[in-house]
C-alpha positions as CSV (number, residue, x, y, z in Angstrom):
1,X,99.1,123.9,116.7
2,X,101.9,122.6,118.9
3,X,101.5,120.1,121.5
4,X,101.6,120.4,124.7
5,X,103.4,117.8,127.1
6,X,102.4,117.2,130.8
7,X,104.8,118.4,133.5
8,X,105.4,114.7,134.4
9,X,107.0,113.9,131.0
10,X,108.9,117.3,130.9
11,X,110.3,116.1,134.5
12,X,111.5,112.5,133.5
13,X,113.2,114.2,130.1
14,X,115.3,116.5,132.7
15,X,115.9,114.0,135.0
16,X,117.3,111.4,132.4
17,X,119.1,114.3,130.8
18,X,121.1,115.5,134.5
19,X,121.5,111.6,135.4
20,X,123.7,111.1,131.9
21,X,121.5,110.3,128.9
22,X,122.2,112.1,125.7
23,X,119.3,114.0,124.3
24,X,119.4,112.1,121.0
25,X,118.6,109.0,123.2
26,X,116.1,110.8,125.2
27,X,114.5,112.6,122.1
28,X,114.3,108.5,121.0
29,X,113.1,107.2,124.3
30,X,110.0,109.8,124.5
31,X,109.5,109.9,121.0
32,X,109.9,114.1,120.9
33,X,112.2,116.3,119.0
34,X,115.2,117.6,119.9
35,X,114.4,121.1,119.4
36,X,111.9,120.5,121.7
37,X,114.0,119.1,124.4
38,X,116.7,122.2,123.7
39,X,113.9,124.9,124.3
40,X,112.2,123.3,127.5
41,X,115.9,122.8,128.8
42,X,116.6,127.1,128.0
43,X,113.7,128.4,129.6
């Protein structure tokens, strides 16, 4: 089953994402992948 992460996290990955950081860093930084990061960023 997939895991779930908090709205908190989900907010700091967008926020690093609008100020500049690449989502390779980001997917690096909070230690997700980047698929996930692409389908919280489409919905």
């Amino acid at each position: 089953m997939a895991r779930r992460y908090s709205y908190d996290l989900r907010m700091k990955i967008f926020k690093a994402v609008d100020e500049g950081l690449s989502i390779v860093k980001a997917c690096k930084i909070f230690n997700i992948s980047r698929n996930t990061i692409y389908s919280h960023l489409h919905i």
